[in-house]
C-alpha positions, -999 to +999 in steps of 0.1 A: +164-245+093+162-261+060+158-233+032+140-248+012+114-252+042+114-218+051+095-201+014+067-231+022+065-217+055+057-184+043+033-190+018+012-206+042+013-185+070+003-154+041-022-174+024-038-178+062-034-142+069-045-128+034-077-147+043-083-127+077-071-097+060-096-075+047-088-078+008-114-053-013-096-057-048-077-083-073-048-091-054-029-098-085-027-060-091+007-048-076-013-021-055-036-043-044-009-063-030+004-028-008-031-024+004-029-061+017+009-055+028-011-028+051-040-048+064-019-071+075+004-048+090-022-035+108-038-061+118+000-076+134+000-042+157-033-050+171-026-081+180+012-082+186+013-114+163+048-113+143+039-137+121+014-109+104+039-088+105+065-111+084+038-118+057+032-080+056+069-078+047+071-107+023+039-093+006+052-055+001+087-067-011+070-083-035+061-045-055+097-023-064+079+013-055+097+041-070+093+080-057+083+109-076+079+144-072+040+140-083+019+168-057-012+182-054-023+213-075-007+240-052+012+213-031+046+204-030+057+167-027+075+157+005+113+142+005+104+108+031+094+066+022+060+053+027+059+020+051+083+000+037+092-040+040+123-028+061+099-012+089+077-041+084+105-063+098+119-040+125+079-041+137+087-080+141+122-080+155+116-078+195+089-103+192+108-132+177+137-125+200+148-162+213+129-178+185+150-191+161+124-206+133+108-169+135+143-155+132+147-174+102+118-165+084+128-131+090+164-133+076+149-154+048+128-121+041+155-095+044+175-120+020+156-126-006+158-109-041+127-085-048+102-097-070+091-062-080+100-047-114+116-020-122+087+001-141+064-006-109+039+017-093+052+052-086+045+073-054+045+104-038+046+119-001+025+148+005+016+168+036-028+168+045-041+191+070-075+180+091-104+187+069-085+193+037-087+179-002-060+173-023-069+174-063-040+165-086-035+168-117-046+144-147-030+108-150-031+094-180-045+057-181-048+031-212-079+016-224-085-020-218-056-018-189-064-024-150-060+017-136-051+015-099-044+045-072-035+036-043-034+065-007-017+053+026-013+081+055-006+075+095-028+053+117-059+077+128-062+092+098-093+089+075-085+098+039-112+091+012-103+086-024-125+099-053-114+092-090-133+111-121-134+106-160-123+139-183-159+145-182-163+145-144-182+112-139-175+099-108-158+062-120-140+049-087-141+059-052-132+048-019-146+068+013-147+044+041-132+053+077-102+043+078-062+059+068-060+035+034-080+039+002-079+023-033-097+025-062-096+000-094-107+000-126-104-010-163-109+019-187-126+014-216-102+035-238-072+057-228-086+087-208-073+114-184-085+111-150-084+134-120-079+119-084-087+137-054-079+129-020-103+138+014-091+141+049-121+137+069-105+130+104-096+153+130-060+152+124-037+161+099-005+142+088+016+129+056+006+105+034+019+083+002+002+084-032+005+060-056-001+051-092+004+020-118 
């Protein structure tokens, strides 16, 4: 296949899966674009459609993640990856067997050069037991700046994200059912801010936390 086809591929197929993909914040932001990464992800192992996996990949490439040793207060940070482009991929490989324009796109993928820079997000893997909350320590954000956090655990998990000002006003919070939860915002002036992350499901498990 031509390769200069096979990028205009891609950004259509994404562009038609970021529209079925359930997108709750600027996608611009480089954590907003690893939620998406996940939707998507998602939404390929419902419906066994590689092509939602491949855009998932593409999309989460696109952000250079780096680890930290950032834990809870009391917790210890975990050594592991969150889902990353490479598993993305290998979620696609045995259902593009035989299909060589799928096959392409996913070489294209492994291929190309990240678009993600070095300063990027940060994150962290921590351990959450069923009915338990994580409160870290204050992050520092700038006034005027977009502030993102980011949690991603296992499928069947429910973790709730809750985000409060030095003076413990509630500014950002995310609580739906489900194991992804983001919170966004633009502080008015730089502030300390205290995260805390809820596991309200039945089940405990690791999950990733990240920062801009």
């Amino acid at each position: 296949m031509d390769g200069a086809v096979i990028p205009k591929i891609l950004a259509i197929c994404a562009s038609l899966m970021l529209a079925a993909a359930p997108v709750l914040a600027d996608d611009s932001a480089p954590l907003a674009r690893v939620k998406t990464a996940r939707a998507l992800f998602d939404i390929g192992v419902a419906t066994q459609d590689a092509l939602y996996f491949l855009a998932a990949a593409q999309l989460r490439k696109s952000v250079e993640m780096t680890p930290s040793d950032r834990a809870p207060e009391g917790g210890t940070a975990l050594s592991g990856t969150l889902l990353g482009w490479q598993d993305m991929l290998a979620a696609a490989t045995p259902l593009i067997a035989g299909n060589p324009m799928m096959t392409g796109l996913a070489e294209y993928i492994a291929a190309a050069r990240s678009k993600g820079v070095a300063s990027g997000p940060v994150y962290s893997v921590v351990e959450i037991g069923a009915g338990e909350r994580d409160k870290y320590p204050r992050l520092r954000f700038s006034g005027g700046q977009y502030a993102e956090i980011y949690v991603e655990g296992a499928s069947g998990t429910d973790l709730n994200l809750l985000v409060h000002d030095a003076k413990g006003r509630l500014v950002c919070s995310d609580t739906d059912i489900s194991a992804i939860a983001y919170c966004g915002w633009k502080p008015t002036e730089n502030g300390d801010f205290v995260s805390t992350v809820e596991n309200d499901g039945n089940r405990g498990g690791s999950y990733s936390m990240m920062t801009n």
